[in-house]
CHARMM internal coordinates of N, CA and C (Angstrom, degrees):
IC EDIT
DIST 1 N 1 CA 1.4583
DIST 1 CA 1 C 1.5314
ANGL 1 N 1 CA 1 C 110.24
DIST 1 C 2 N 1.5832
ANGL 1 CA 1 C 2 N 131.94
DIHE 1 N 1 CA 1 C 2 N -31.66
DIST 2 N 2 CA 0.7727
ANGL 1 C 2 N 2 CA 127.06
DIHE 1 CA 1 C 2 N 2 CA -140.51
DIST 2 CA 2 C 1.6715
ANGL 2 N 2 CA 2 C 96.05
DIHE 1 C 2 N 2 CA 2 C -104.93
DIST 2 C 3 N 1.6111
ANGL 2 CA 2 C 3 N 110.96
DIHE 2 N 2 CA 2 C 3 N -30.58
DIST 3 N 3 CA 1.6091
ANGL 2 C 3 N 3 CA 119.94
DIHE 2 CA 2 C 3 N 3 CA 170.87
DIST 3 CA 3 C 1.5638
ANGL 3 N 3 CA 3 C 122.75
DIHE 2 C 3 N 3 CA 3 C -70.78
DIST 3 C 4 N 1.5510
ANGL 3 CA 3 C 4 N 99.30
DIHE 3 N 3 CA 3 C 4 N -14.39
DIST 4 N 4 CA 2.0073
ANGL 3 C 4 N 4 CA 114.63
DIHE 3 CA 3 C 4 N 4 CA 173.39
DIST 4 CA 4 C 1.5315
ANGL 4 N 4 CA 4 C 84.75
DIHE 3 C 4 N 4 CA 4 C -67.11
DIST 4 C 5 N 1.3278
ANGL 4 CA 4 C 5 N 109.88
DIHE 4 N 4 CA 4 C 5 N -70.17
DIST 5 N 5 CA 1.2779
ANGL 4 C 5 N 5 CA 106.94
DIHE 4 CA 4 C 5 N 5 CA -163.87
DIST 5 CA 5 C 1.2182
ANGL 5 N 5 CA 5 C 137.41
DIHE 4 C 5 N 5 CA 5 C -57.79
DIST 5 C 6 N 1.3142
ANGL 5 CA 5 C 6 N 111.00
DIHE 5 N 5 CA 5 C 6 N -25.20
DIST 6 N 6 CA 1.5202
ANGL 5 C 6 N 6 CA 111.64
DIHE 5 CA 5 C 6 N 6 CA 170.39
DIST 6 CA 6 C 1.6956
ANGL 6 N 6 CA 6 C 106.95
DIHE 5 C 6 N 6 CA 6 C -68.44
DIST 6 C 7 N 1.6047
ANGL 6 CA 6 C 7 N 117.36
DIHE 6 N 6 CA 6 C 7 N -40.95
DIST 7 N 7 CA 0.9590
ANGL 6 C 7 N 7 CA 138.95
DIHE 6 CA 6 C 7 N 7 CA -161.13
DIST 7 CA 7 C 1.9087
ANGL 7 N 7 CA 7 C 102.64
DIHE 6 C 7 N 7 CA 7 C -60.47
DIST 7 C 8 N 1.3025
ANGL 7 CA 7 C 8 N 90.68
DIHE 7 N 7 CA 7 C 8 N -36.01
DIST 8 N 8 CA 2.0371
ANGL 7 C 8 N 8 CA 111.23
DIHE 7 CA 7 C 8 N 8 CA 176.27
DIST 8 CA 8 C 1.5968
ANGL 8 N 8 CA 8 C 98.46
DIHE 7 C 8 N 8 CA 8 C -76.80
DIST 8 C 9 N 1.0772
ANGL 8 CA 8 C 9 N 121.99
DIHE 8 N 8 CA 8 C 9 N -59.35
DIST 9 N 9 CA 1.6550
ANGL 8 C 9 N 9 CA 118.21
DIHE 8 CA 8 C 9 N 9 CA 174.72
DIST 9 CA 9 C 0.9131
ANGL 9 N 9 CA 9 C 91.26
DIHE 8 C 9 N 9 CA 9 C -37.33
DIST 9 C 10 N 1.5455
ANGL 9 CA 9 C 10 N 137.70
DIHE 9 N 9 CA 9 C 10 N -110.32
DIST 10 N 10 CA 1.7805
ANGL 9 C 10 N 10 CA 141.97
DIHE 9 CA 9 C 10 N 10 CA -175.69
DIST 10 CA 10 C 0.8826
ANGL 10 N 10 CA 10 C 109.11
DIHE 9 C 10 N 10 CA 10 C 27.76
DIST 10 C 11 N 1.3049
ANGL 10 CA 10 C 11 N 87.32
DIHE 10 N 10 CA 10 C 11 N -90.23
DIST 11 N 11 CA 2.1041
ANGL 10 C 11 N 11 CA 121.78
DIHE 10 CA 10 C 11 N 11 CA -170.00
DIST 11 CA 11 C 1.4691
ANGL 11 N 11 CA 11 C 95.91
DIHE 10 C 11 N 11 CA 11 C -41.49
DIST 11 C 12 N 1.6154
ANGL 11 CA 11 C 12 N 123.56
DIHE 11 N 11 CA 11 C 12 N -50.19
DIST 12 N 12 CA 1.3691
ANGL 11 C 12 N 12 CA 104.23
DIHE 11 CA 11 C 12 N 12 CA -159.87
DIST 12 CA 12 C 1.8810
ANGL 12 N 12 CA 12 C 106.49
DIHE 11 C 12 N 12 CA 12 C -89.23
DIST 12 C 13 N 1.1454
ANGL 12 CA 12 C 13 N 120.76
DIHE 12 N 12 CA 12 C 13 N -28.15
DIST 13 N 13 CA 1.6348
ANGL 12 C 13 N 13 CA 126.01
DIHE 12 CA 12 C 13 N 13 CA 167.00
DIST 13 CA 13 C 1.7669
ANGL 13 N 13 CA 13 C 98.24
DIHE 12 C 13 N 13 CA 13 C -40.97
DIST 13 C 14 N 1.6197
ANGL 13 CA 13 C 14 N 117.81
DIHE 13 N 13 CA 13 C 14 N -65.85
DIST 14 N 14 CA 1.2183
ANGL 13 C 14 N 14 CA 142.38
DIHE 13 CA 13 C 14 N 14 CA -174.26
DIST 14 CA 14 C 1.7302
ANGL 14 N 14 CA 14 C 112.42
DIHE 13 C 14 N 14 CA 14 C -41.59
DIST 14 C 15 N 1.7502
ANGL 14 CA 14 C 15 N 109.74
DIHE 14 N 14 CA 14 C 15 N -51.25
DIST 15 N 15 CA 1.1850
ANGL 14 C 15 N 15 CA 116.81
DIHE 14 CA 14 C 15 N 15 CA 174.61
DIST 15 CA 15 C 1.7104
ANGL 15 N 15 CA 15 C 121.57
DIHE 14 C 15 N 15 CA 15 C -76.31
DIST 15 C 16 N 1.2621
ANGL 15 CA 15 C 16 N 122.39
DIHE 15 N 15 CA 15 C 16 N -26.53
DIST 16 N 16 CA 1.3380
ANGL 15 C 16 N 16 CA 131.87
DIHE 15 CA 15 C 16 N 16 CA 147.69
DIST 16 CA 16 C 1.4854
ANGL 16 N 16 CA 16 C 133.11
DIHE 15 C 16 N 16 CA 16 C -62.96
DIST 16 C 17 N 0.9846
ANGL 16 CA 16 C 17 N 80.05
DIHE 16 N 16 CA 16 C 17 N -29.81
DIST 17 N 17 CA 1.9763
ANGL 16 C 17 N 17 CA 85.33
DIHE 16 CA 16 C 17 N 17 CA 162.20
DIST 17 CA 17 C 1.7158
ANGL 17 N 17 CA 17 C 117.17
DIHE 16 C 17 N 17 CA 17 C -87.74
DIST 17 C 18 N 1.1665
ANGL 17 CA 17 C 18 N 110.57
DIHE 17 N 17 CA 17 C 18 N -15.42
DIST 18 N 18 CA 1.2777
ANGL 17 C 18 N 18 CA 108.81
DIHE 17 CA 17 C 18 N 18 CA 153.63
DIST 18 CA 18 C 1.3527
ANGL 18 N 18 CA 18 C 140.52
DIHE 17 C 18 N 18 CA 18 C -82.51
DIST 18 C 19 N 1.7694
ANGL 18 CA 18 C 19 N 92.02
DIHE 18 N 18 CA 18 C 19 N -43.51
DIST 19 N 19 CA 1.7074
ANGL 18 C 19 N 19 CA 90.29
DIHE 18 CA 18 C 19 N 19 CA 149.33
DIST 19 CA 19 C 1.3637
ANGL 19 N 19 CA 19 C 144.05
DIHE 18 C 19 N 19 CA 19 C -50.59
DIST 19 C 20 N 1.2197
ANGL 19 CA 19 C 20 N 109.26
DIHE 19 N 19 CA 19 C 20 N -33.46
DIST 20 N 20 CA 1.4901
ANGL 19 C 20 N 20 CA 135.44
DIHE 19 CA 19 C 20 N 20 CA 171.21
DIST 20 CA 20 C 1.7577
ANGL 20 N 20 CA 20 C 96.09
DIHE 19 C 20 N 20 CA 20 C -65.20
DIST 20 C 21 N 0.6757
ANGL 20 CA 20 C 21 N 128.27
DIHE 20 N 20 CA 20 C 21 N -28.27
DIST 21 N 21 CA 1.1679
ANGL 20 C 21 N 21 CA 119.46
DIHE 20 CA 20 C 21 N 21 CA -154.63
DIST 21 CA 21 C 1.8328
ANGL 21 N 21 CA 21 C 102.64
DIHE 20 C 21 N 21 CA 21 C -104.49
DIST 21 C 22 N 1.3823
ANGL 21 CA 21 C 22 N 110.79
DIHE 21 N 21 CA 21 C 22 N -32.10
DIST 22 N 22 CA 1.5091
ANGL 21 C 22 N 22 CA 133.40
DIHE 21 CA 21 C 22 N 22 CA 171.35
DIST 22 CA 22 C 1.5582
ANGL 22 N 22 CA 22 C 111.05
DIHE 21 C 22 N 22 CA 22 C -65.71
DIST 22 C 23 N 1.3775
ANGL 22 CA 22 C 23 N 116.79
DIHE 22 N 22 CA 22 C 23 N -47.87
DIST 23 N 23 CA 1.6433
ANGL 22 C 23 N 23 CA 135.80
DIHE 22 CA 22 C 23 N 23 CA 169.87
DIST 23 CA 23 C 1.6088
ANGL 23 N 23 CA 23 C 89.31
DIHE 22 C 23 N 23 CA 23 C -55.22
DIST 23 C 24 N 0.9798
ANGL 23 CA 23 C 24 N 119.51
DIHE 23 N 23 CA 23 C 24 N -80.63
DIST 24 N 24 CA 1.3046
ANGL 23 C 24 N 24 CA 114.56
DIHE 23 CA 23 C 24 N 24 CA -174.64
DIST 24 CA 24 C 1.6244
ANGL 24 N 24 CA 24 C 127.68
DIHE 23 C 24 N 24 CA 24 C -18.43
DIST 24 C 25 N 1.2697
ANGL 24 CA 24 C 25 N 91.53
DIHE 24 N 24 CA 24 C 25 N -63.95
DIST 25 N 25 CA 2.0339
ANGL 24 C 25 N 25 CA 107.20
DIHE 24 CA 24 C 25 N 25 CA -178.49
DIST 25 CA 25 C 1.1215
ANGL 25 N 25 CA 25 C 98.36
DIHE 24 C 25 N 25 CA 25 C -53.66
DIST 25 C 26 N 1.4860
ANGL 25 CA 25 C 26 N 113.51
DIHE 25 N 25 CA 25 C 26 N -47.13
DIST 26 N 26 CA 1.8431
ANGL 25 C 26 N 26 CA 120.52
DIHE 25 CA 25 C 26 N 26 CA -148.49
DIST 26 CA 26 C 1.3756
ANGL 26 N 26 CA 26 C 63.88
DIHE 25 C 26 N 26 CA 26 C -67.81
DIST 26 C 27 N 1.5439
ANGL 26 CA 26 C 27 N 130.39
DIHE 26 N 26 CA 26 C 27 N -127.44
DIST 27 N 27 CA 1.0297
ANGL 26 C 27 N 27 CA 140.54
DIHE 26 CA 26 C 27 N 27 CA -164.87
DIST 27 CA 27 C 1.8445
ANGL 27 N 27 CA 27 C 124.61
DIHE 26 C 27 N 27 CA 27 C 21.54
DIST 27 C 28 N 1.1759
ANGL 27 CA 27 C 28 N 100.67
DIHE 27 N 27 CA 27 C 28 N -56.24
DIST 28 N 28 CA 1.7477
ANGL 27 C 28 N 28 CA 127.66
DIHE 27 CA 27 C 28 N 28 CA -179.53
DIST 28 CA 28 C 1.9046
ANGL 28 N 28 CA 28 C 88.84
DIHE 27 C 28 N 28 CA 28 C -49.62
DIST 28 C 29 N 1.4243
ANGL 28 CA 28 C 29 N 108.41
DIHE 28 N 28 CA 28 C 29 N -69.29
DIST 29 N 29 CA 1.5123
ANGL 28 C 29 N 29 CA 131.08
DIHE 28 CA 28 C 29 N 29 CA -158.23
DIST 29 CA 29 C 1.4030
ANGL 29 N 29 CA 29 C 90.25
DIHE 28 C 29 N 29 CA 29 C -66.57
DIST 29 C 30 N 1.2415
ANGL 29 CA 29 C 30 N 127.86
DIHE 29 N 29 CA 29 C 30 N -81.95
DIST 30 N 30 CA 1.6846
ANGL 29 C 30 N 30 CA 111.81
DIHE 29 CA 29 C 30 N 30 CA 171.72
DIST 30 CA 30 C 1.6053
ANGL 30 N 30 CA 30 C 123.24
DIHE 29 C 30 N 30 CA 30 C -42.52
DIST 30 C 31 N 0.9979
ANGL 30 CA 30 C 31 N 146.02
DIHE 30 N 30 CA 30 C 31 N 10.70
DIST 31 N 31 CA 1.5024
ANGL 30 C 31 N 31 CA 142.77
DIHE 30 CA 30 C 31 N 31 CA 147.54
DIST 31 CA 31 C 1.3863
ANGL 31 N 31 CA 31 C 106.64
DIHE 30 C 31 N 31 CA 31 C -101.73
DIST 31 C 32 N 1.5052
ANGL 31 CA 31 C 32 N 143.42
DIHE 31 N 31 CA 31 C 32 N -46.50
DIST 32 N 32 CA 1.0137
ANGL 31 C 32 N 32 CA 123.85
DIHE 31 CA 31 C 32 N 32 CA 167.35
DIST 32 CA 32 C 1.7079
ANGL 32 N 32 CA 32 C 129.87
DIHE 31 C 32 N 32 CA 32 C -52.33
DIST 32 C 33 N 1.5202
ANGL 32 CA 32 C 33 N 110.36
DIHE 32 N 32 CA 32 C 33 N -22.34
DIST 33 N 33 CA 1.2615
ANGL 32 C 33 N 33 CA 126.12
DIHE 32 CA 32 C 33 N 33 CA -173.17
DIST 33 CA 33 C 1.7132
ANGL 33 N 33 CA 33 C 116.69
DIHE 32 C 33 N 33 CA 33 C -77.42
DIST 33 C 34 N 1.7953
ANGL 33 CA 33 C 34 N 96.53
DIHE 33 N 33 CA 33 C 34 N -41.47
DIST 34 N 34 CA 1.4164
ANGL 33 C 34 N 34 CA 115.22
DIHE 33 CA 33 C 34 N 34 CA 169.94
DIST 34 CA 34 C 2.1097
ANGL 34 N 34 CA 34 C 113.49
DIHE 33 C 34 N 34 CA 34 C -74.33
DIST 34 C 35 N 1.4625
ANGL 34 CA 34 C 35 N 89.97
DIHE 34 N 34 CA 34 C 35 N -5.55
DIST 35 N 35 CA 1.5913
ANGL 34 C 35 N 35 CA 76.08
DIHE 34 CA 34 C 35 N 35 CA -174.67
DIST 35 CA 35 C 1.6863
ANGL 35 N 35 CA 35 C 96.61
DIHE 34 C 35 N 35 CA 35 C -112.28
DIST 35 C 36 N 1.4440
ANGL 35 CA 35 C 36 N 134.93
DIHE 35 N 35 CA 35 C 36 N -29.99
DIST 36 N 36 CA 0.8517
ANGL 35 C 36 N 36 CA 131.22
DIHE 35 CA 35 C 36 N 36 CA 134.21
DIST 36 CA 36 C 1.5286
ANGL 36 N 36 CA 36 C 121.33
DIHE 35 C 36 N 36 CA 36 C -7.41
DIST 36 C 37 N 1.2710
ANGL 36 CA 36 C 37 N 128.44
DIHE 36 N 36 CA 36 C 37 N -89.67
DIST 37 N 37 CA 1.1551
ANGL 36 C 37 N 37 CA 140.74
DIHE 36 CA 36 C 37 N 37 CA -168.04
DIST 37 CA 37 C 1.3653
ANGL 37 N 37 CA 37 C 105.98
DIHE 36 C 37 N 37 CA 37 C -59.20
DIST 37 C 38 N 1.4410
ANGL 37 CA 37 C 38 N 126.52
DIHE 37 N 37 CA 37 C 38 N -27.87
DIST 38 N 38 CA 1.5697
ANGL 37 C 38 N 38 CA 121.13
DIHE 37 CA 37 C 38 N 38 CA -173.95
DIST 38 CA 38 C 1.5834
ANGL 38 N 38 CA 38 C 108.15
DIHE 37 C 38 N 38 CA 38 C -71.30
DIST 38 C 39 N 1.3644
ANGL 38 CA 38 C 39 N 99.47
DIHE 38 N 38 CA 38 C 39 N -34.59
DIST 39 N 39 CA 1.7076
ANGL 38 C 39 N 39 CA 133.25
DIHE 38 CA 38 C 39 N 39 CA 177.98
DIST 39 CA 39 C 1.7587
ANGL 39 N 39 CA 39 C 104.15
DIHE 38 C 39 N 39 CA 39 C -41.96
DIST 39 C 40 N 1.9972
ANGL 39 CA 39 C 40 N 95.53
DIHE 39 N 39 CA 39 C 40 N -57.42
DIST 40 N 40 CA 1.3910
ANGL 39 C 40 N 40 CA 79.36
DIHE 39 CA 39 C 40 N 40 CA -179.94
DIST 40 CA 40 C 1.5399
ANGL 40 N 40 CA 40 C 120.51
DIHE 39 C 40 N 40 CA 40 C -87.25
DIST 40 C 41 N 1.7161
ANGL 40 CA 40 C 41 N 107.54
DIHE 40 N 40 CA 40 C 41 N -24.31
DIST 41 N 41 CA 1.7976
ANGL 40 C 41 N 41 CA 97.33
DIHE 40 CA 40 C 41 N 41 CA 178.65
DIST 41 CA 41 C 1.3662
ANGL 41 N 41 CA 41 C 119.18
DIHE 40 C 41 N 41 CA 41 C -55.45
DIST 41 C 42 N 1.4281
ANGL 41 CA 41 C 42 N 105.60
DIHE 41 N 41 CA 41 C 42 N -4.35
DIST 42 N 42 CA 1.5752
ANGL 41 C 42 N 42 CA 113.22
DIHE 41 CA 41 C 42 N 42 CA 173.21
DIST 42 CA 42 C 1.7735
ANGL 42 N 42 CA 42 C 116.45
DIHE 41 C 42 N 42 CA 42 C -71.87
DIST 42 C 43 N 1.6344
ANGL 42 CA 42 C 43 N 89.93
DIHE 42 N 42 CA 42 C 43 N -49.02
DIST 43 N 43 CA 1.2948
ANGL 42 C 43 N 43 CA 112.94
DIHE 42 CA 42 C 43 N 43 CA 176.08
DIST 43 CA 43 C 1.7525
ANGL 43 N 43 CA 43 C 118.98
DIHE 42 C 43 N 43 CA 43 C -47.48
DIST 43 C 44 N 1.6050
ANGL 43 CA 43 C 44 N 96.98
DIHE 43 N 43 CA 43 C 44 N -32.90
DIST 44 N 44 CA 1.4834
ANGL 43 C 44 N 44 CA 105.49
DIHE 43 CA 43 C 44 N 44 CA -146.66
DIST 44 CA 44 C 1.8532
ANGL 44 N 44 CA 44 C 80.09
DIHE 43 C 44 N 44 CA 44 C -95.34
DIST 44 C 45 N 0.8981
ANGL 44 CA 44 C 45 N 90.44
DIHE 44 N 44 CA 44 C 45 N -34.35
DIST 45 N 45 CA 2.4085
ANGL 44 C 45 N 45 CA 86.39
DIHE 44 CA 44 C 45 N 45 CA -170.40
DIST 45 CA 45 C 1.2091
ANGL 45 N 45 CA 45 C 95.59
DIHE 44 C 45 N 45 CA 45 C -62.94
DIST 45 C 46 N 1.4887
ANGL 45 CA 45 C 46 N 128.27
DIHE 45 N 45 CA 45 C 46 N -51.14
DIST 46 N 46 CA 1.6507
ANGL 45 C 46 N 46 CA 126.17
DIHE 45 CA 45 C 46 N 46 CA 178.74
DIST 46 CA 46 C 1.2510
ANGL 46 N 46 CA 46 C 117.92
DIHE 45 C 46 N 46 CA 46 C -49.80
DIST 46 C 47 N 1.2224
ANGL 46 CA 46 C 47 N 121.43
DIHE 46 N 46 CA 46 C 47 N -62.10
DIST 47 N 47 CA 1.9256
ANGL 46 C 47 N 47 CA 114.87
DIHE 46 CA 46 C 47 N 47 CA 144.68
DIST 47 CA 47 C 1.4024
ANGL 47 N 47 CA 47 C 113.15
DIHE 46 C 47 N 47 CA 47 C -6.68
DIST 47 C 48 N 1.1649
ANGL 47 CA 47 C 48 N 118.17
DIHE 47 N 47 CA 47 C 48 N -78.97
DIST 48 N 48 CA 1.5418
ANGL 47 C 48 N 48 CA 124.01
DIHE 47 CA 47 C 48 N 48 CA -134.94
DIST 48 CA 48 C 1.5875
ANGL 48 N 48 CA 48 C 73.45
DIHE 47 C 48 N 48 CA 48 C -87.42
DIST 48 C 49 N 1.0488
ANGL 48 CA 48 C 49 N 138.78
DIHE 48 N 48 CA 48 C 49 N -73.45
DIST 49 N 49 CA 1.5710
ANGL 48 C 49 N 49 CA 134.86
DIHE 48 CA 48 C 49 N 49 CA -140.80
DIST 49 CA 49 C 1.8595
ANGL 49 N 49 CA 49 C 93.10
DIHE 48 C 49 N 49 CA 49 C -68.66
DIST 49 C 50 N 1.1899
ANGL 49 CA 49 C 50 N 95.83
DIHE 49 N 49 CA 49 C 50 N -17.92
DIST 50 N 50 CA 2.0336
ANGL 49 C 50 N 50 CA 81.43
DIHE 49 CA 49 C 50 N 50 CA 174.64
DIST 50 CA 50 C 1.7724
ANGL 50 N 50 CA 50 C 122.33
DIHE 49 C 50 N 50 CA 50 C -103.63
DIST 50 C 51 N 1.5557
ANGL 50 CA 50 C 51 N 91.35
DIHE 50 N 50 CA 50 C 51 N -2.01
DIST 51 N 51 CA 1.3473
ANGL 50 C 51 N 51 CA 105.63
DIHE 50 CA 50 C 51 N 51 CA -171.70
DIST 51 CA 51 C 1.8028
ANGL 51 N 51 CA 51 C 149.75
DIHE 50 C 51 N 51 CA 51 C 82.76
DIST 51 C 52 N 1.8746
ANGL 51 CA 51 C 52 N 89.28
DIHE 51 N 51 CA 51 C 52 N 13.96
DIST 52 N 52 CA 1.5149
ANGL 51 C 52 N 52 CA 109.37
DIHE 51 CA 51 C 52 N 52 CA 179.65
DIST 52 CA 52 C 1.5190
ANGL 52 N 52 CA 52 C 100.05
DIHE 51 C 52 N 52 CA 52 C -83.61
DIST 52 C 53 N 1.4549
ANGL 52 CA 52 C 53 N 96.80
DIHE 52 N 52 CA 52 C 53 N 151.41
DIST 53 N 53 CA 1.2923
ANGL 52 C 53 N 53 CA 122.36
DIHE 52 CA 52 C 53 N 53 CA -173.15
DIST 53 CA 53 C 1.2930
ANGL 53 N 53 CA 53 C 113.15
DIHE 52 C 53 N 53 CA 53 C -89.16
DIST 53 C 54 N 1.2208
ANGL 53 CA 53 C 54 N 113.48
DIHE 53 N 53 CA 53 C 54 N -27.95
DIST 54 N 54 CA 1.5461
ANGL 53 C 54 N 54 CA 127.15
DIHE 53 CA 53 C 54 N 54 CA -161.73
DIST 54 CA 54 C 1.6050
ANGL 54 N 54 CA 54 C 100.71
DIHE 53 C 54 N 54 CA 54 C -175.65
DIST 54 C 55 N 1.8363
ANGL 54 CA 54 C 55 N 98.48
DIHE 54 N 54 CA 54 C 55 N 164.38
DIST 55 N 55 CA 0.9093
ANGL 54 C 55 N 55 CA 100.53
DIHE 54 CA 54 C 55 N 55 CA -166.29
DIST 55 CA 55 C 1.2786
ANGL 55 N 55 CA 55 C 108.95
DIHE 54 C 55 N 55 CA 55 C -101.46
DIST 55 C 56 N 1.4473
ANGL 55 CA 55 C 56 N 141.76
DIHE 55 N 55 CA 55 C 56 N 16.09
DIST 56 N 56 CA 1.3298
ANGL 55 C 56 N 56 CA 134.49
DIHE 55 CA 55 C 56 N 56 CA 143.44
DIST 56 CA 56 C 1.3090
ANGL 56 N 56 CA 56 C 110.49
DIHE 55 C 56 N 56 CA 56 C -79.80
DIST 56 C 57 N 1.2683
ANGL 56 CA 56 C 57 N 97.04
DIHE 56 N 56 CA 56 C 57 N 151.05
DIST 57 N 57 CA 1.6887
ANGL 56 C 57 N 57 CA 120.84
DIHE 56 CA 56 C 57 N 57 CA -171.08
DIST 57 CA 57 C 1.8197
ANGL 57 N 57 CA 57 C 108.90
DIHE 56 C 57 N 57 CA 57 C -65.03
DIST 57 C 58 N 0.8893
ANGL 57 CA 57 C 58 N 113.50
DIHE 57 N 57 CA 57 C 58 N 163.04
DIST 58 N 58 CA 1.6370
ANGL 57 C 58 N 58 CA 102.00
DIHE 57 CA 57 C 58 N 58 CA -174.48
DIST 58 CA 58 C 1.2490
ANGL 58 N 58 CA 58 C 95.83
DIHE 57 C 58 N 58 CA 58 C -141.97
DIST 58 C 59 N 1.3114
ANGL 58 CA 58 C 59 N 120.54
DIHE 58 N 58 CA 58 C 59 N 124.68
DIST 59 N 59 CA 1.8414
ANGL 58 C 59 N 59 CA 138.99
DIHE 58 CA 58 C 59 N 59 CA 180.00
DIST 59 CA 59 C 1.5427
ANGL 59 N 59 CA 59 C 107.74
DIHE 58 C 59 N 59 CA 59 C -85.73
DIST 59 C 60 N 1.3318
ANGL 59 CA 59 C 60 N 135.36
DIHE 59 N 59 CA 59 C 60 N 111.13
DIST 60 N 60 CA 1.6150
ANGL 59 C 60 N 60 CA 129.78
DIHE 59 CA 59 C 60 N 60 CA 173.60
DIST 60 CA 60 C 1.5631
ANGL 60 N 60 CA 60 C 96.10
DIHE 59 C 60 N 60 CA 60 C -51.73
DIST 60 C 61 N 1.1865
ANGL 60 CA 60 C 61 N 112.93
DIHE 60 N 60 CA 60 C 61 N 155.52
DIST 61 N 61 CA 1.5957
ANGL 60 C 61 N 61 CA 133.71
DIHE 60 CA 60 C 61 N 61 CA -167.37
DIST 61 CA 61 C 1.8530
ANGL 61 N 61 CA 61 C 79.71
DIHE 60 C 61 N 61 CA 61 C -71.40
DIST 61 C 62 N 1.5217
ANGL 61 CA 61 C 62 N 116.57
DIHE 61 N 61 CA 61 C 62 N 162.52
DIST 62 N 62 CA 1.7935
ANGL 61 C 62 N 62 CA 119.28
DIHE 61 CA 61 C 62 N 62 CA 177.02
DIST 62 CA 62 C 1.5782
ANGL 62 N 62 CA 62 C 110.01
DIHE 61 C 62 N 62 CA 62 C 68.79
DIST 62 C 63 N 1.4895
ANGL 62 CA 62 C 63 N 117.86
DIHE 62 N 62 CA 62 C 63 N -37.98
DIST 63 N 63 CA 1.3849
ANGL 62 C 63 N 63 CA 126.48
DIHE 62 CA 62 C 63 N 63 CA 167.16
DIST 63 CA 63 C 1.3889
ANGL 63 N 63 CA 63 C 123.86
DIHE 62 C 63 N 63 CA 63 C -26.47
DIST 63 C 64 N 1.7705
ANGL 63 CA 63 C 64 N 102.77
DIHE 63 N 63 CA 63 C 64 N -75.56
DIST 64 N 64 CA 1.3785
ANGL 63 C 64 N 64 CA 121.59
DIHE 63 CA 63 C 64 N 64 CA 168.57
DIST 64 CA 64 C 1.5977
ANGL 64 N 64 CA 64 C 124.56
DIHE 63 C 64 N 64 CA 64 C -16.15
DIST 64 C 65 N 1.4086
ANGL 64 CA 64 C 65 N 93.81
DIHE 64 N 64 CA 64 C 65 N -77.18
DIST 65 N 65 CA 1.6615
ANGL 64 C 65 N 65 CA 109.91
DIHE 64 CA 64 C 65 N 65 CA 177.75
DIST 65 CA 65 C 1.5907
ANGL 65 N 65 CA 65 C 112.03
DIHE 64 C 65 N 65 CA 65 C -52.03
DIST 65 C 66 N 1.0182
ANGL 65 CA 65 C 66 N 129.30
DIHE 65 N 65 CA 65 C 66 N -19.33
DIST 66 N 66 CA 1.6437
ANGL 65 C 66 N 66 CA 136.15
DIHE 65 CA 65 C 66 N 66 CA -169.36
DIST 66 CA 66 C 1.3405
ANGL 66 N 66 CA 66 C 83.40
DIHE 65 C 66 N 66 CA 66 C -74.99
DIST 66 C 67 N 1.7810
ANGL 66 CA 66 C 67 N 105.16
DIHE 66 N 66 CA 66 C 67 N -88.12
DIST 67 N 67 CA 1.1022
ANGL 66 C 67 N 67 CA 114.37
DIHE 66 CA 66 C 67 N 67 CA 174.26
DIST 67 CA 67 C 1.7145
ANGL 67 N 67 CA 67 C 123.40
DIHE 66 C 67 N 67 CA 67 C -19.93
DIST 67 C 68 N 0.7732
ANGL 67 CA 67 C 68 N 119.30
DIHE 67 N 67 CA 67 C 68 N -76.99
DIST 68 N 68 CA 1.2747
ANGL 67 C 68 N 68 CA 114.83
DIHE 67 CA 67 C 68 N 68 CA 171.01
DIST 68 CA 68 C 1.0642
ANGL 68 N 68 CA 68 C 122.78
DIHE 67 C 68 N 68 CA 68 C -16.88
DIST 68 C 69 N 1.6804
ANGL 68 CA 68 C 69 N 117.82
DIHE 68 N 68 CA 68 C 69 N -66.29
DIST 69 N 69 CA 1.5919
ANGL 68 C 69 N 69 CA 122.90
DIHE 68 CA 68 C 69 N 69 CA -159.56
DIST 69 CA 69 C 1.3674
ANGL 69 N 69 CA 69 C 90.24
DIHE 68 C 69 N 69 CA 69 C -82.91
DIST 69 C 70 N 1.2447
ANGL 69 CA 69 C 70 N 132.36
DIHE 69 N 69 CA 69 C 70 N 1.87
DIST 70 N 70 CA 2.0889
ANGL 69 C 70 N 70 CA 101.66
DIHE 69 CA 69 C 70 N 70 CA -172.70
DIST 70 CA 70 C 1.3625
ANGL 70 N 70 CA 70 C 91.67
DIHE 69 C 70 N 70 CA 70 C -106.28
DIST 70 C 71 N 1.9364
ANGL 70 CA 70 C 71 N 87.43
DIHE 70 N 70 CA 70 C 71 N 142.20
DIST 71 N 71 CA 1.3211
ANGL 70 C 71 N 71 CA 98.04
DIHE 70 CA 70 C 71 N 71 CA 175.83
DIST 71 CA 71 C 1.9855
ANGL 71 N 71 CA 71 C 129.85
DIHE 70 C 71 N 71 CA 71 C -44.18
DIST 71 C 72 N 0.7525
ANGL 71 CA 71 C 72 N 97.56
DIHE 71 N 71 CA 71 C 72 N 179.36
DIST 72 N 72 CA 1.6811
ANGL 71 C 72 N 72 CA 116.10
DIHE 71 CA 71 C 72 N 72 CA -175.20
DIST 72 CA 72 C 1.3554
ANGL 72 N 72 CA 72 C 93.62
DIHE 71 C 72 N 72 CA 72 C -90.33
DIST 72 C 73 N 1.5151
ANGL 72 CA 72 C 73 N 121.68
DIHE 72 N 72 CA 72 C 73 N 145.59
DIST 73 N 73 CA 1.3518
ANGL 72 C 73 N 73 CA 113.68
DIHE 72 CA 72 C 73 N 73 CA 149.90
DIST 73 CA 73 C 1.3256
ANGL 73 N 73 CA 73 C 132.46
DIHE 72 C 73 N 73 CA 73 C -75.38
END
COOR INIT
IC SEED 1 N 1 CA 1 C
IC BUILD
């Protein structure tokens, strides 16, 4: 009786230390997620206050070909 029980202590020290350890990540993953996202409402006001539509770049039509032919740096 007395080796179940120690054997149940274990298990339960053992299963809390995993939880602890699960709280943790979760935690980790929700601050990276919240700083992420601040990252882009940052992204998204710089847009609007400069006037892009989107976030691919947009070439004026005749552009292209310029581009093209000049050398590389």
């Amino acid at each position: 009786m007395d080796a179940r029980l120690h054997e149940a202590e274990d298990e339960v020290a053992l299963l809390r230390g995993e939880v602890r350890q699960l709280r943790t990540e979760v935690s980790i993953e929700k601050n990276r997620r919240k700083i992420c996202s601040c990252a882009y409402q940052r992204k998204k006001k710089s847009w609007r206050k400069h006037g892009i539509k989107r976030d691919v770049p947009s070439i004026p039509p005749g552009e292209e070909k310029k581009l093209l032919d000049k050398p590389a740096p």
